[in-house]
C-alpha positions in Angstrom: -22.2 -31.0 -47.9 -22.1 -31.5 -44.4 -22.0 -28.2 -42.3 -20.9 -27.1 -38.5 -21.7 -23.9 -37.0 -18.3 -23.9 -34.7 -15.5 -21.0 -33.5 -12.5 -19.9 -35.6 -10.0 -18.5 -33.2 -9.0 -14.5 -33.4 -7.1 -12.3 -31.1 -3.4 -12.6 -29.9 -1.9 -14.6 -27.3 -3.6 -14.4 -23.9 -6.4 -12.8 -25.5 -8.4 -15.0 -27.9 -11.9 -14.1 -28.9 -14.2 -16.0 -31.5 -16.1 -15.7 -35.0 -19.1 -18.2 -34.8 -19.4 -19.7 -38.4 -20.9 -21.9 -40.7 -18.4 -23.7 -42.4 -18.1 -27.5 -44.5 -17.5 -29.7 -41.4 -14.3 -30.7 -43.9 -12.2 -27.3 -43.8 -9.7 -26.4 -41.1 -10.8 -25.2 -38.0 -9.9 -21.8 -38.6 -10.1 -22.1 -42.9 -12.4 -21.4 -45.3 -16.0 -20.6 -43.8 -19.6 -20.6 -46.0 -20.9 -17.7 -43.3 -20.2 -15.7 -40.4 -23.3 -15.5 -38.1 -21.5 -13.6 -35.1 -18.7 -13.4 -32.6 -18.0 -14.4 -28.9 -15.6 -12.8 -26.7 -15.3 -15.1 -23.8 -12.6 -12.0 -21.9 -15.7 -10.2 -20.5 -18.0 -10.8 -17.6 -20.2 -12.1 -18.8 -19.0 -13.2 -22.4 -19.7 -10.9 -25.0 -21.9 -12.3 -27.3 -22.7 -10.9 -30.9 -25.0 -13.2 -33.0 -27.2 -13.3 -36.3 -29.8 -15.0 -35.0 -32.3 -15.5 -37.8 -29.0 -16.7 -39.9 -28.1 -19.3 -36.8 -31.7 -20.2 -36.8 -31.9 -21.1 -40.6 -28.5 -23.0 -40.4 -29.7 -24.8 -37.8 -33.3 -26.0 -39.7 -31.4 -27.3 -42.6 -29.5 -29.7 -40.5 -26.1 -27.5 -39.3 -24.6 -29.5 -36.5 -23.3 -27.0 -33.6 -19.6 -27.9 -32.0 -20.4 -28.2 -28.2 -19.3 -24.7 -27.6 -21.1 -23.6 -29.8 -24.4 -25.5 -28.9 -24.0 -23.7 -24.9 -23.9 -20.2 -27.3 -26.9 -21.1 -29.3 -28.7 -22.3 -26.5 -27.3 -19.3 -23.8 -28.7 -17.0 -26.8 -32.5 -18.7 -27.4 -31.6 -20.3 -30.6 -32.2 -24.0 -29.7 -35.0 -23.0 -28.0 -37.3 -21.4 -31.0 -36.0 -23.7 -33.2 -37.7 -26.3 -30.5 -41.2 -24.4 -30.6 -40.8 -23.8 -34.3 -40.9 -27.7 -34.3 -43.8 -27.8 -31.9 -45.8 -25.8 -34.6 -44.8 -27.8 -37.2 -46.3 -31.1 -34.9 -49.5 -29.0 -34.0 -48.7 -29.1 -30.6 -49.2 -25.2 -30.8 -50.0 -22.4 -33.1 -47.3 -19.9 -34.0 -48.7 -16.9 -31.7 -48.1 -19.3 -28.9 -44.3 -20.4 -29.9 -43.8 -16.4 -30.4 -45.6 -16.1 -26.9 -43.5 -18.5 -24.8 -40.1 -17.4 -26.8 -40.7 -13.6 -25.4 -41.1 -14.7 -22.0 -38.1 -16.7 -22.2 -36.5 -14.1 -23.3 -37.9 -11.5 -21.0 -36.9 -14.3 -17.9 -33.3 -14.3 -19.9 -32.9 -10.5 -19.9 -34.0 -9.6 -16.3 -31.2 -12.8 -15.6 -28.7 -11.0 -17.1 -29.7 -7.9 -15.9 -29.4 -9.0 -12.2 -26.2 -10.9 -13.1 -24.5 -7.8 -14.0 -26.3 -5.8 -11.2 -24.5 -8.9 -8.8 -21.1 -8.0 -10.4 -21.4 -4.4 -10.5 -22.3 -4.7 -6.5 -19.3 -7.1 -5.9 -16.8 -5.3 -8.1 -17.9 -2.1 -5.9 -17.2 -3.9 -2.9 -14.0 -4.9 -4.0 -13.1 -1.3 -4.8 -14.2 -0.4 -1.3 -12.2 -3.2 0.4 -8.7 -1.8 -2.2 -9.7 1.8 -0.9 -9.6 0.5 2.9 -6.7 -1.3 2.7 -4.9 1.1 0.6 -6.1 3.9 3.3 -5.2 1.4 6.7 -1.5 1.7 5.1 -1.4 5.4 4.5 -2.3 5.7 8.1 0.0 3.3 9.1 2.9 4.9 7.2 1.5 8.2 8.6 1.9 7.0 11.8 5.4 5.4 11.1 5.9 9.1 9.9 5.3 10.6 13.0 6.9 9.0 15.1 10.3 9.6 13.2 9.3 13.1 13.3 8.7 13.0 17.2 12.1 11.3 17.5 14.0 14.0 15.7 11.7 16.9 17.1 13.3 15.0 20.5 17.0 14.8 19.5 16.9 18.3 18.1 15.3 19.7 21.4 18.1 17.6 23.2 21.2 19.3 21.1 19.4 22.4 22.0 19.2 21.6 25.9 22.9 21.1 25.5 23.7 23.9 23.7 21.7 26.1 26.6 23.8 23.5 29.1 26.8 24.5 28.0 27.2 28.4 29.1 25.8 27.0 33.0 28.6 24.5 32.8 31.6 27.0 32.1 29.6 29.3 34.9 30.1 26.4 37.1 33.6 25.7 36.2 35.0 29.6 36.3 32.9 29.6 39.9 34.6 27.0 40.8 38.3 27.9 39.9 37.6 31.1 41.6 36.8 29.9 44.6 40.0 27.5 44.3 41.8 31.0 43.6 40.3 32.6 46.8 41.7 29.4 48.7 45.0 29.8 47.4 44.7 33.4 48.4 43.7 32.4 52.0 46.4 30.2 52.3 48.7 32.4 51.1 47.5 35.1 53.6 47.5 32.1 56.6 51.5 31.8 54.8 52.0 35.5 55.5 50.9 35.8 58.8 52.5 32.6 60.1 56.2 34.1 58.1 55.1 37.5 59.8 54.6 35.4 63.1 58.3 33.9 62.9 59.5 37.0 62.3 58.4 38.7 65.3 59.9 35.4 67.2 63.1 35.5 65.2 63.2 39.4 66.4 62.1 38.9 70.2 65.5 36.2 70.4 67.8 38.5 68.8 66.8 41.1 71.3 66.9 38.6 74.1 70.7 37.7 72.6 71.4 40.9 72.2 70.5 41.6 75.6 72.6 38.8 77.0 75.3 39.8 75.1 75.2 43.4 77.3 75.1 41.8 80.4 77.7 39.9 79.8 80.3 42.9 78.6 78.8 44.4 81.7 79.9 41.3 84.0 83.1 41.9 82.2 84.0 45.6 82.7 83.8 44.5 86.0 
């Protein structure tokens, strides 16, 4: 029976992770299964991956075939590689306390990788962060800003209304000053009326004496 270690799809849409299997190369991509050696969730950075590696290892030596993807996993995870010294050993090319040496260096080179990977994407995400917080804070002072000025302009109309308001009594000072002072005019006038009236009096007076006094003379010229 023919086997492939290969994915079977989980997860909702938008949102798919993985069960690595060994299943009869035969079945539906996502049917019946002989084992589950581990899981891969490709939605984290890095992918999340969750792997039985002795039971990937043994499928693999008796003659599993890995789907591509599942080859990168295998090999991302050191599985192609010990089966690779296990095979050297078996040659002679080295003893097994060699294979076993060179596989934990690999994997110590592997783990300070990923370490520094996720130190790398820790720094940038911070960065990122930083950048959001000063372009979230650039328009809070811009809005500030906005917000004061419309404050200064109404502080300004509101001191105007009040100017106005403090206007206003000078104004009707102004204005009852002014009648006034047309009332003393009128007054004047009146009082330049009177006298002139008073004058033509006097005038009209003065002639009705003088007729008055021709009048005599002439009864006088009469008598005579």
């Amino acid at each position: 029976m023919p086997v492939k270690i290969r994915l079977q799809r989980h997860g909702r849409k938008g949102y798919a992770y993985y069960h690595i299997v060994a299943a009869d190369s035969r079945a539906p991509r996502d049917g019946k299964f002989i084992e589950r050696i581990g899981s891969y969730n490709p939605n984290t950075n890095p992918a999340t991956v969750d792997l039985k590696f002795d039971r990937a290892l043994h499928w693999l030596l008796v003659g599993a075939q890995p789907t591509d993807t599942a080859r990168n996993i295998l090999s991302d995870e050191g599985v192609l590689l010990k089966k690779h010294l296990l095979g050297g050993v078996k040659k002679g090319a080295f003893d097994e306390t060699e294979a076993e040496k060179r596989f934990e260096t690999w994997k110590r080179d592997k783990e300070n990788k990923v370490v520094k990977t996720k130190e790398q994407l820790t720094a940038e995400k911070q960065a990122k962060t930083r950048e959001r917080l000063a372009a979230e804070e650039k328009i809070k002072k811009a809005r500030a800003a906005e917000l004061a000025k419309k404050l200064a302009e109404a502080t300004a109309v509101a001191a105007g209304d009040k100017t106005k308001v403090a206007e206003q009594p000078t104004a009707v000072e102004e204005k009852v000053t002014e009648i006034a002072e047309e009332v003393q005019t009128v007054e004047e006038k009146v009082t330049e009326v009177a006298e002139e009236v008073q004058t033509v009096e006097e005038k009209v007076t003065e002639i009705a004496d003088e007729v008055q006094a021709v009048e005599q003379k002439a009864a006088e010229i009469t008598e005579e």
